[in-house]
One Martini backbone bead per residue (centre of mass of N, CA, C, O) as a GRO file, in nm:
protein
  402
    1UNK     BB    1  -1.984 -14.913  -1.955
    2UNK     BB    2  -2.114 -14.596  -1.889
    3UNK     BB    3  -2.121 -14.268  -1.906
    4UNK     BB    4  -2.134 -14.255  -1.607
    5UNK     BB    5  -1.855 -14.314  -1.575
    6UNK     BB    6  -1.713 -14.111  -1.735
    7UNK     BB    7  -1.532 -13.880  -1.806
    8UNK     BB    8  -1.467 -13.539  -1.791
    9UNK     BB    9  -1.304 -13.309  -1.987
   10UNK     BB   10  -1.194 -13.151  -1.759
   11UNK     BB   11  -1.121 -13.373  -1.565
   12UNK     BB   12  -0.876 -13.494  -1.785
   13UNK     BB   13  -0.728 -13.216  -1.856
   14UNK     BB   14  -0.636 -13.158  -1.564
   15UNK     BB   15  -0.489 -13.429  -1.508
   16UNK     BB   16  -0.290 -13.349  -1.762
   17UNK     BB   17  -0.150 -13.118  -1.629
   18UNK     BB   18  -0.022 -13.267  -1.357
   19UNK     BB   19   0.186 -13.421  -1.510
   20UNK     BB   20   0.362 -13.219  -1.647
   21UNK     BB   21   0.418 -13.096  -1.404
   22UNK     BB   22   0.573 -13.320  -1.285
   23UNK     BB   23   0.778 -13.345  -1.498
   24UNK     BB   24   0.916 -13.077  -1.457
   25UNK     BB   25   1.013 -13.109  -1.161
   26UNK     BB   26   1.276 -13.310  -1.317
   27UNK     BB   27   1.382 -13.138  -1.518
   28UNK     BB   28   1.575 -13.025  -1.771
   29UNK     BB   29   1.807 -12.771  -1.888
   30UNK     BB   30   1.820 -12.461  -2.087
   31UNK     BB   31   1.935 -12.250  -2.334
   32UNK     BB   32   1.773 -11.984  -2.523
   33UNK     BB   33   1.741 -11.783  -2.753
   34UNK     BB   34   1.456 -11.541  -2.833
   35UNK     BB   35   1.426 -11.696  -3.137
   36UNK     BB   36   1.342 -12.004  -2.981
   37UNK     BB   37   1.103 -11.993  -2.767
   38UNK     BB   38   0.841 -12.104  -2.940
   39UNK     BB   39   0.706 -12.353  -2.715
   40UNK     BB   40   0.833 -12.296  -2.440
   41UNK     BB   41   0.966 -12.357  -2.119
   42UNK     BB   42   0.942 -12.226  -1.844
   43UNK     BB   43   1.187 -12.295  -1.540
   44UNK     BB   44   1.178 -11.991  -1.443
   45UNK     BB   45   1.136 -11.704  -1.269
   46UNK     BB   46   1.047 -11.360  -1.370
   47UNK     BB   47   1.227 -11.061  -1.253
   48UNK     BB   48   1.217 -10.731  -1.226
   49UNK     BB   49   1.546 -10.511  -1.208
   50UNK     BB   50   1.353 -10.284  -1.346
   51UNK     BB   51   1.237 -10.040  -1.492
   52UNK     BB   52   0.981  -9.967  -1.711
   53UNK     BB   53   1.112  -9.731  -1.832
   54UNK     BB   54   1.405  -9.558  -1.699
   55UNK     BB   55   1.273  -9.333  -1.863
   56UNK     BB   56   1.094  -9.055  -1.972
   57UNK     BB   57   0.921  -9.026  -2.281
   58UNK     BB   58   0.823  -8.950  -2.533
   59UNK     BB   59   0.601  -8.983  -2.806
   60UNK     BB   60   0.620  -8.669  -2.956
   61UNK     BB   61   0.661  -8.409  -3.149
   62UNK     BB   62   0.756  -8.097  -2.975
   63UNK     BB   63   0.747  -8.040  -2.606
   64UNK     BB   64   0.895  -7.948  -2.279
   65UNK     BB   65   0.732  -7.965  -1.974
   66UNK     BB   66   0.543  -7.790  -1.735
   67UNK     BB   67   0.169  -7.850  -1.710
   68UNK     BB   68   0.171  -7.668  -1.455
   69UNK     BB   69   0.252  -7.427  -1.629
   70UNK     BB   70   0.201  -7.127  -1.775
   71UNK     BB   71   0.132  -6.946  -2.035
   72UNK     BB   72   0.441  -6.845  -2.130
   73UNK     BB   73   0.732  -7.007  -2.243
   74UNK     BB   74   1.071  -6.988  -2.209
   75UNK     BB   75   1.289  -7.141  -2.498
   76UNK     BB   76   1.543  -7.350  -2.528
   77UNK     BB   77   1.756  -7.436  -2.665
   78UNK     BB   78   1.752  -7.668  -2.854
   79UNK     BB   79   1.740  -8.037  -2.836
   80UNK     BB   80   1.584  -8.368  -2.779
   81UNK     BB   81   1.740  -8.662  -2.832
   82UNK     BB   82   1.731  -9.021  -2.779
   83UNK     BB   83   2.051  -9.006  -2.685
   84UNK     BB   84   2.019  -8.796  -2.448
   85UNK     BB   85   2.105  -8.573  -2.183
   86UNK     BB   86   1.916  -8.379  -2.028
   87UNK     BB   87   1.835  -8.136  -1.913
   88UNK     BB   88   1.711  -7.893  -1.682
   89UNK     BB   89   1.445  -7.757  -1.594
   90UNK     BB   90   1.262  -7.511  -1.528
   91UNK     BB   91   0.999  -7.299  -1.406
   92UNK     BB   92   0.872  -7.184  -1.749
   93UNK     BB   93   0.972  -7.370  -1.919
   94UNK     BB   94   1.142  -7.497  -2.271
   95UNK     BB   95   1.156  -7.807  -2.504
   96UNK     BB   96   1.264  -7.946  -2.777
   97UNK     BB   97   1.165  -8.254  -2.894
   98UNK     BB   98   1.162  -8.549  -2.959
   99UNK     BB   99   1.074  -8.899  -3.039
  100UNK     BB  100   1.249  -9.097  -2.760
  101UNK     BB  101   1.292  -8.841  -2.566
  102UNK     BB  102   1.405  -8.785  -2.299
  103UNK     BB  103   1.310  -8.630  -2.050
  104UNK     BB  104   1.319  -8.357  -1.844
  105UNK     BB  105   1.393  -8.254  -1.518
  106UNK     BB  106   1.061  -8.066  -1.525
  107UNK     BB  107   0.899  -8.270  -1.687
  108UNK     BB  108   0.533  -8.361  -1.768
  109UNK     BB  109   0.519  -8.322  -2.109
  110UNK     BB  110   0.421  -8.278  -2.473
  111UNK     BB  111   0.385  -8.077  -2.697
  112UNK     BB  112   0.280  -8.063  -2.975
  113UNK     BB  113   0.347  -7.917  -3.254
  114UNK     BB  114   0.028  -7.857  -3.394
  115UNK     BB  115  -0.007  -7.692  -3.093
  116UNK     BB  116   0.201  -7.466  -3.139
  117UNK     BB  117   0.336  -7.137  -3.047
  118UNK     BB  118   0.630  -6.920  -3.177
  119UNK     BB  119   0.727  -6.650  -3.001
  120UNK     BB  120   1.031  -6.487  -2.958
  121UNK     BB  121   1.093  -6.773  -2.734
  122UNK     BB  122   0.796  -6.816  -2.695
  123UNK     BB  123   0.539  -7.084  -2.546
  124UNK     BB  124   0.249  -7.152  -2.694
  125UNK     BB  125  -0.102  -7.337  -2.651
  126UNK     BB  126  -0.241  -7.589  -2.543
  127UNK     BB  127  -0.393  -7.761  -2.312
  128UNK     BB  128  -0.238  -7.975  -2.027
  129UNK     BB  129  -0.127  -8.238  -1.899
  130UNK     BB  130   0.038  -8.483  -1.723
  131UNK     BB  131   0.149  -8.716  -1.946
  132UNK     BB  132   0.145  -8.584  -2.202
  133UNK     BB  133   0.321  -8.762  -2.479
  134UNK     BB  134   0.408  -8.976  -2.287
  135UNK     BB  135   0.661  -9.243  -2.121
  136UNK     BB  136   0.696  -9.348  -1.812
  137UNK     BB  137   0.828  -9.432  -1.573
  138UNK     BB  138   0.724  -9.792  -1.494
  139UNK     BB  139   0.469  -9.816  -1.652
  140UNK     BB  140   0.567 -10.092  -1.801
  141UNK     BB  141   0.766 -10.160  -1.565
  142UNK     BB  142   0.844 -10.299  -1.213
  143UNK     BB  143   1.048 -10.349  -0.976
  144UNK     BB  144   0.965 -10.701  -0.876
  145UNK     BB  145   0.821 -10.836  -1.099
  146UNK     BB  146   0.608 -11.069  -1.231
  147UNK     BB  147   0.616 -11.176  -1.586
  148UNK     BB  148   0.717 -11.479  -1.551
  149UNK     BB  149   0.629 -11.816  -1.509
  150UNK     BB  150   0.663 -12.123  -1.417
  151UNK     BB  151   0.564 -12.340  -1.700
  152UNK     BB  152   0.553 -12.159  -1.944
  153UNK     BB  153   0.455 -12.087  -2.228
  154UNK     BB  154   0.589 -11.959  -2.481
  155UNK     BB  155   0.634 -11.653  -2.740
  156UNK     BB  156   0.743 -11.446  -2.948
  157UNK     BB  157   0.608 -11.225  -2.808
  158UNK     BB  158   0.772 -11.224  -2.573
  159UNK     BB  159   1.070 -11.122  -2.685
  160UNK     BB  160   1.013 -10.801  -2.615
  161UNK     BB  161   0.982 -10.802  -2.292
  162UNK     BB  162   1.284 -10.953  -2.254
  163UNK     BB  163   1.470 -10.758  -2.383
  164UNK     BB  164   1.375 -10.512  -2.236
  165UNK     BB  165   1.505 -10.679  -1.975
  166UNK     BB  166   1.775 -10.770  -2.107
  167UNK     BB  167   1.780 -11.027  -2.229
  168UNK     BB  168   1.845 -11.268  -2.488
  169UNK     BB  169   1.763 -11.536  -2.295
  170UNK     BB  170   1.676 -11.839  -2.179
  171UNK     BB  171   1.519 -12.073  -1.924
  172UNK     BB  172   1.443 -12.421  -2.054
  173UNK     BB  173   1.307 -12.678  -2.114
  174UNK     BB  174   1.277 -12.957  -2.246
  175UNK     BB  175   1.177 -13.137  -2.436
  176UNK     BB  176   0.925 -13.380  -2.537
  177UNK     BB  177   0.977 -13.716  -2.626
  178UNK     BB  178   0.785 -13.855  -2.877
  179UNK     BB  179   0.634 -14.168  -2.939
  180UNK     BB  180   0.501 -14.316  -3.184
  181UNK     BB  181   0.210 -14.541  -3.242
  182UNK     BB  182   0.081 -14.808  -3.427
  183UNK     BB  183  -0.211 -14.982  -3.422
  184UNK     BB  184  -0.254 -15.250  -3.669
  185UNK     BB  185  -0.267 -15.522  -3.915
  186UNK     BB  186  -0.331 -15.290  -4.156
  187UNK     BB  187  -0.087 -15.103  -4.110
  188UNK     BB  188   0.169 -15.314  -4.073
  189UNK     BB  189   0.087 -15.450  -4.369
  190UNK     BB  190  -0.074 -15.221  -4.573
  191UNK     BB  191  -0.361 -15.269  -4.577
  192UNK     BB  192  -0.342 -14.980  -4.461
  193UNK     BB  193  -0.290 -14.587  -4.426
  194UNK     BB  194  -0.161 -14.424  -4.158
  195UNK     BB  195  -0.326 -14.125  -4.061
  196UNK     BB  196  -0.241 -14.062  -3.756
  197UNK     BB  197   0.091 -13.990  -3.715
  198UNK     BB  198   0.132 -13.745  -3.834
  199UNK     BB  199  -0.071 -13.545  -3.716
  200UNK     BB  200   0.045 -13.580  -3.454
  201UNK     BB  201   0.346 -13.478  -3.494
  202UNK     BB  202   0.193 -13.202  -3.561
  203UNK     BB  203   0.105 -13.148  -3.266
  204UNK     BB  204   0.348 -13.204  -3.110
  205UNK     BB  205   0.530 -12.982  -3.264
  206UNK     BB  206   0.341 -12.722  -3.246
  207UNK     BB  207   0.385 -12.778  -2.882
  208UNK     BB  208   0.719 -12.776  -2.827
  209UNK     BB  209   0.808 -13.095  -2.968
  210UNK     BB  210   0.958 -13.460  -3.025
  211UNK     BB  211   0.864 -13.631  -3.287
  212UNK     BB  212   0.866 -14.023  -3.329
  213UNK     BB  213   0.815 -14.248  -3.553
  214UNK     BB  214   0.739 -14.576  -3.420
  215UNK     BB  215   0.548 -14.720  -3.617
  216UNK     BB  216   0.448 -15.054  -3.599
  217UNK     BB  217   0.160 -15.324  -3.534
  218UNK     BB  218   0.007 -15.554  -3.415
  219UNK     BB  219  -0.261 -15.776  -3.320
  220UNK     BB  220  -0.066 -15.810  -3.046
  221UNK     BB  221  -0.026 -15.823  -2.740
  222UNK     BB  222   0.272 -15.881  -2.652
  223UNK     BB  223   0.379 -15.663  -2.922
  224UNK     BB  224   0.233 -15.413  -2.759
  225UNK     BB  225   0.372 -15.434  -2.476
  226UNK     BB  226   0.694 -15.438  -2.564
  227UNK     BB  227   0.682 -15.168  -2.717
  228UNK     BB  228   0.591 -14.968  -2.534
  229UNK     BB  229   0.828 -15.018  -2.318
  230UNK     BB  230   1.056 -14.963  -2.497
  231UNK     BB  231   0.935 -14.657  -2.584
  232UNK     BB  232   0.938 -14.573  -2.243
  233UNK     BB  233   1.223 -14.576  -2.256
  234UNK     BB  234   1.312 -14.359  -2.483
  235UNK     BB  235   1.057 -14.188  -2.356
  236UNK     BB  236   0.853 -13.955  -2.235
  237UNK     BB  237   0.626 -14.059  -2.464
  238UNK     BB  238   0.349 -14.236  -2.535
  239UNK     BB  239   0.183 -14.281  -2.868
  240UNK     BB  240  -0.118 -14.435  -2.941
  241UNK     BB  241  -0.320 -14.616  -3.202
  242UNK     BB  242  -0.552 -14.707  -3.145
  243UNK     BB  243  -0.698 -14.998  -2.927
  244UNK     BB  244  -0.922 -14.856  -2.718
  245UNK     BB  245  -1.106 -15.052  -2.716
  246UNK     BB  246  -1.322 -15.360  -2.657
  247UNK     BB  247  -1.205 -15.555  -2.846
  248UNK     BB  248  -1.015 -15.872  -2.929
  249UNK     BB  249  -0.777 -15.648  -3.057
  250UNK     BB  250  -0.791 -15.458  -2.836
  251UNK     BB  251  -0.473 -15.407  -2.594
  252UNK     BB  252  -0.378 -15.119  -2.503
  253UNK     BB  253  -0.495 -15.141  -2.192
  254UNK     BB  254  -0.382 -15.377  -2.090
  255UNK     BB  255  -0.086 -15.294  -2.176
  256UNK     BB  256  -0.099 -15.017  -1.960
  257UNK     BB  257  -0.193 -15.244  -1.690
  258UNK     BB  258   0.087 -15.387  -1.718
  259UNK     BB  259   0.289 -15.106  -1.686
  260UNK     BB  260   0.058 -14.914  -1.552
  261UNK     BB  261  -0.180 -14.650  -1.475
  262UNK     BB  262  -0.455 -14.625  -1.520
  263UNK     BB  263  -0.618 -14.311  -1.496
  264UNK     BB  264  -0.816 -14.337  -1.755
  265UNK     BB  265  -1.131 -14.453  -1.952
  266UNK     BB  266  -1.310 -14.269  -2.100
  267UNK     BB  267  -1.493 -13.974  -2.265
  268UNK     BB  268  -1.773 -13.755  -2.254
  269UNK     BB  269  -1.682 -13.772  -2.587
  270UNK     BB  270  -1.814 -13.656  -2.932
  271UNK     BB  271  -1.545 -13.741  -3.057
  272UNK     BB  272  -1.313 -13.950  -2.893
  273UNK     BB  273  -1.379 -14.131  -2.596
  274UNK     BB  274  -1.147 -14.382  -2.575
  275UNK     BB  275  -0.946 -14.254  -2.422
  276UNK     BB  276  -0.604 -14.291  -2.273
  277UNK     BB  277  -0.411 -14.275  -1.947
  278UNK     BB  278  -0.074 -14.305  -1.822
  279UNK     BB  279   0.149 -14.464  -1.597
  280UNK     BB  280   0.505 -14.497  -1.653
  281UNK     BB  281   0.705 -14.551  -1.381
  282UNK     BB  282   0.906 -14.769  -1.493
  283UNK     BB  283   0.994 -14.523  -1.696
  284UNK     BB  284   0.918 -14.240  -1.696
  285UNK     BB  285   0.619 -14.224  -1.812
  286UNK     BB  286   0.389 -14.151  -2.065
  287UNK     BB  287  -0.001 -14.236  -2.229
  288UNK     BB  288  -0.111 -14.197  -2.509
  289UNK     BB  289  -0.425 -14.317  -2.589
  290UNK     BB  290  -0.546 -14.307  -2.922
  291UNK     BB  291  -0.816 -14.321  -3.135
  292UNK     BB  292  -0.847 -14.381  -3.496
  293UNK     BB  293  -1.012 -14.210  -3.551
  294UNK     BB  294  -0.939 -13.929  -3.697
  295UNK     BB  295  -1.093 -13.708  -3.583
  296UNK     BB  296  -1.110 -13.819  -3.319
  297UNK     BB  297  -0.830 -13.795  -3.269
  298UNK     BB  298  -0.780 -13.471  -3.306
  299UNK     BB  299  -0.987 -13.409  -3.097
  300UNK     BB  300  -0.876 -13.531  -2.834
  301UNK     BB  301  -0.613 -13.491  -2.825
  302UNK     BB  302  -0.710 -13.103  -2.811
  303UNK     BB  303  -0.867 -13.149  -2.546
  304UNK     BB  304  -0.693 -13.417  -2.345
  305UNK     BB  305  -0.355 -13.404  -2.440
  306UNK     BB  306  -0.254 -13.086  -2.474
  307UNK     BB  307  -0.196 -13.021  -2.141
  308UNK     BB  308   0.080 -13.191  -2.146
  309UNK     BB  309   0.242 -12.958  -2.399
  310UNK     BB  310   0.120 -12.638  -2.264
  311UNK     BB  311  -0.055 -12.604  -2.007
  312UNK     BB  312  -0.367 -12.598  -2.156
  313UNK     BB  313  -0.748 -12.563  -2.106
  314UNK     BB  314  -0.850 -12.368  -2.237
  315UNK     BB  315  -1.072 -12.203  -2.522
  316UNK     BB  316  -1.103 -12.022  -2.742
  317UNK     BB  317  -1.392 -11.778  -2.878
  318UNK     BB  318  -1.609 -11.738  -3.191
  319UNK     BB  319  -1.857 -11.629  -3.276
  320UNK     BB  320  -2.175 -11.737  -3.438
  321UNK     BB  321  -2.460 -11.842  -3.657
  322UNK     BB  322  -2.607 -12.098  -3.684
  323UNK     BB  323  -2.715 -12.262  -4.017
  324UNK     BB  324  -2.847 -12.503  -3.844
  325UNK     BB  325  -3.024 -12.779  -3.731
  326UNK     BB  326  -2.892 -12.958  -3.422
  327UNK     BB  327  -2.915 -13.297  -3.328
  328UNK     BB  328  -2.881 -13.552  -3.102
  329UNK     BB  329  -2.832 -13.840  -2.889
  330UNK     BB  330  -2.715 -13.938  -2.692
  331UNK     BB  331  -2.691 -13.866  -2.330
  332UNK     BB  332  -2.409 -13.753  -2.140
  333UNK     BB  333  -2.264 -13.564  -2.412
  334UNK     BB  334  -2.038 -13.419  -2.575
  335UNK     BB  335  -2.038 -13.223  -2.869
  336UNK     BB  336  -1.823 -13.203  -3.146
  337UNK     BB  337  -1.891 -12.960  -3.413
  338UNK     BB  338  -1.814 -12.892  -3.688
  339UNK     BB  339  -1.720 -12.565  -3.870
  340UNK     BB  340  -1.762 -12.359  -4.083
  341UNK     BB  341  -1.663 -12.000  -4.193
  342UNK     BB  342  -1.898 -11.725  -4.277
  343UNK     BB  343  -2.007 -11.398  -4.193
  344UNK     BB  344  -2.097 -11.523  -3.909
  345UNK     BB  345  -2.088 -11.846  -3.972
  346UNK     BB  346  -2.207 -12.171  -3.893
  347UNK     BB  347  -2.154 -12.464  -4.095
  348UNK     BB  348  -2.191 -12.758  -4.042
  349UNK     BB  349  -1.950 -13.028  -4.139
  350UNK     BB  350  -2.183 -13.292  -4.250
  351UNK     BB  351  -2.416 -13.190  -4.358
  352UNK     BB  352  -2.626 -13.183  -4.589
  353UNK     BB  353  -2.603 -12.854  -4.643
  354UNK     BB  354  -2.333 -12.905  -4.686
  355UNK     BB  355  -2.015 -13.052  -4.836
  356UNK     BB  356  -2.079 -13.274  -4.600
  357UNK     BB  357  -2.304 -13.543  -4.644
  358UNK     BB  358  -2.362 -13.713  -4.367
  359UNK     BB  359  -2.610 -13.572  -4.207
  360UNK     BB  360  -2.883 -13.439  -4.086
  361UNK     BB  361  -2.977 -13.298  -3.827
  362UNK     BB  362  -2.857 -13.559  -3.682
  363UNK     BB  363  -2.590 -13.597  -3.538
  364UNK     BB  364  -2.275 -13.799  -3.649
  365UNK     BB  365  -1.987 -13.884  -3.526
  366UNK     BB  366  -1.917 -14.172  -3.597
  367UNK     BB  367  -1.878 -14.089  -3.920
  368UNK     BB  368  -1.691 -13.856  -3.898
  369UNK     BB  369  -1.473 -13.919  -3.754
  370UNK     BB  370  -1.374 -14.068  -4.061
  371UNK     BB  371  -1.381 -13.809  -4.209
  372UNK     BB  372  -1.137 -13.625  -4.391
  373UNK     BB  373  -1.270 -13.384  -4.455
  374UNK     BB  374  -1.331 -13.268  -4.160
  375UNK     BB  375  -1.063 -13.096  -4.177
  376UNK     BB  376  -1.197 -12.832  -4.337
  377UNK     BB  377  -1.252 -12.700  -4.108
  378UNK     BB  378  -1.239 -12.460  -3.899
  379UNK     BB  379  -1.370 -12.558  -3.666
  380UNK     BB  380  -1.546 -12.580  -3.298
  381UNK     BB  381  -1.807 -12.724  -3.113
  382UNK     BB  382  -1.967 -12.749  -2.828
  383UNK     BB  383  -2.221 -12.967  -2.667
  384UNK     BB  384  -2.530 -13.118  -2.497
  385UNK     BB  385  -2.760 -12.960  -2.692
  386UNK     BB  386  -2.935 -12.906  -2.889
  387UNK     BB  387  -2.953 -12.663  -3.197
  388UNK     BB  388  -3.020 -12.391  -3.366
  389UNK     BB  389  -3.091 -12.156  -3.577
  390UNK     BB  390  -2.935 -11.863  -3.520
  391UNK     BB  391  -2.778 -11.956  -3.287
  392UNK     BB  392  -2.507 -11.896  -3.046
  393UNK     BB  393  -2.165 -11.998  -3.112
  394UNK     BB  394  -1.849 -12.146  -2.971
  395UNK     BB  395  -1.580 -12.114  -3.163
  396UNK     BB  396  -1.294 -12.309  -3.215
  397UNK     BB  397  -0.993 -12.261  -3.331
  398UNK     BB  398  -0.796 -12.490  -3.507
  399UNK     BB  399  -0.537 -12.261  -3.428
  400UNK     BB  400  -0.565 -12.261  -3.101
  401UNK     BB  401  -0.465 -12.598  -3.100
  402UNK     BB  402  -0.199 -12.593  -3.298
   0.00000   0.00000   0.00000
């Protein structure tokens, strides 16, 4: 196979969002009050039943009156507090308000303290527009808005919006139980460490499912097969590590090939080329095979993995200037080059002059792939040709996937 076979970034992470999609519409549901929101699935459109705020409000402690009457404007007594129901004003009235108190019916602005002057009972001061100073009604939410859809992963800000809205609680899916799976007869028998399945696990928590590390098995074809089997009976998801390249021990390809079908298997990104997906519809269950080098690991999951439990492609991104001149190797792949961030600068990390000297000029995927300090980076960048010194690039903060 290949580079020109193999898929492209953007369609192989819409592949599995859409995957997500036919998930959730036969998914169970529950309610959860709003402190337990992050990272949840809303289940189903939310539509304000009213306006927000349902009255117009201060913003400042002032004076309350219609902004298009003359000074000087005759004061009536008392004030209005935000528990208040105030009466209504007359045309050339005004009336002290507190911040937080609905404005009374006549009123469509706010003079500040600061700016008013009361003599004799009249109240003169700055000249003001309607709206000065207010929270209008409505102004926030208008009755029959859709402010939240259906598929949406929430977040704790989601919190203010919904409660405003009058909410407790909302409806949301239940979580995607996904079973990790180590394969490989190193891992296996313990003569080496089983770095990737923390890892995923953690990115997996991250994005508001349950995983559930369901150990290892060894290089046999038939154990790989079975173990697969058993775990997409238990699980909607299953992770697998390690197996997905070409070689005589790597199974894990064949045994998805054998239980339902391989959607793609590798994209045209390195590190972390050899991912697998498939469907394994007589278990209702999805596959991710991630290939076992770890930073491959984390970087392949983060990019085309994720939009199976977040339903997001997007990838926010800060500006900073290369601190170094970075060449590429073989043409028509991505290449996602890890960078440390000080002062608005991107230094890779794994370059020579970093602090883990991997290679010099030309970008070593390869090699970085396995370096767990590489780990220790702020972001990446993606790009597809050599960078120069000093040139702009866009790095995705890897707080933003995970």
């Amino acid at each position: 196979m290949t580079h020109h076979d193999m898929w492209r970034r953007d369609d192989a992470a819409k592949t599995v969002g859409s995957l997500r999609r036919d998930m959730l519409s036969s998914r169970e549901t529950e309610r959860v009050p709003l402190a337990e929101i992050g990272g949840r699935t809303l289940a189903s459109d939310l539509v304000a039943d009213a306006d927000r705020p349902p009255l117009s409000r201060a913003t400042m402690d002032g004076f309350a009156f219609d902004a298009t009457d003359a000074y000087p404007l005759r004061l009536r007594e008392g004030g209005i507090f935000p528990e208040d129901s105030p009466p209504t004003l007359e045309s050339g009235e005004a009336m002290r308000i507190s911040t937080g108190a609905p404005l009374p019916d006549g009123a469509n602005a706010v003079l500040k303290v600061e700016e008013a002057t009361v003599e004799d009972g009249l109240l003169s001061g700055t000249e003001i527009s309607p709206g000065t100073y207010t929270y209008a009604r409505g102004s926030n939410v208008r009755a029959g808005e859709v402010l939240f859809q259906a598929g949406e992963r929430l977040s704790p800000k989601d919190a203010l919006l919904l409660r405003d809205l009058g909410h407790e609680s909302v409806t949301v899916h239940t979580r995607f139980s996904v079973g990790i799976l180590a394969t490989g007869t190193e891992f296996h028998e313990g003569r080496q460490p089983d770095l990737d399945s923390p890892m995923l696990a953690g990115l997996v928590r991250s994005w508001g499912h349950d995983p559930v590390y369901e150990g290892s098995v060894p290089d046999d074809y038939d154990t790989v097969t079975e173990r697969i089997a058993a775990l997409a009976a238990d699980h909607d998801v299953v992770v697998t590590t390690g197996g997905t390249s070409v070689g005589k021990k790597d199974h894990v390809i064949n045994a998805l090939t054998e239980l339902g079908e391989v959607l793609f298997h590798r994209v045209a990104i390195r590190p972390g080329k050899p991912i697998a997906v498939a469907r394994l519809d007589d278990y209702d269950a999805v596959a991710l095979a991630i290939p076992g080098k770890p930073v491959g690991a984390h970087t392949i999951t983060s990019l085309v993995a994720r939009p199976l439990f977040v339903g997001e492609t997007t990838l926010p991104t800060v500006s900073a200037r290369l601190a170094r001149d970075i060449g590429l190797g073989a043409p028509g792949f991505e290449y996602v080059v890890p960078v440390t961030l000080e002062d608005g600068e991107a230094m890779p990390l794994g370059h020579v002059d970093s602090s883990l000297a991997v290679y010099d000029e030309v970008y070593n995927p390869s090699v970085l792939s396995s370096s767990t300090r590489a780990s220790r980076a702020d972001g990446f960048f993606i790009t597809e040709e050599a960078v120069s010194s000093g040139e702009t690039v866009n790095v995705v903060p890897y707080t933003a996937v995970e």
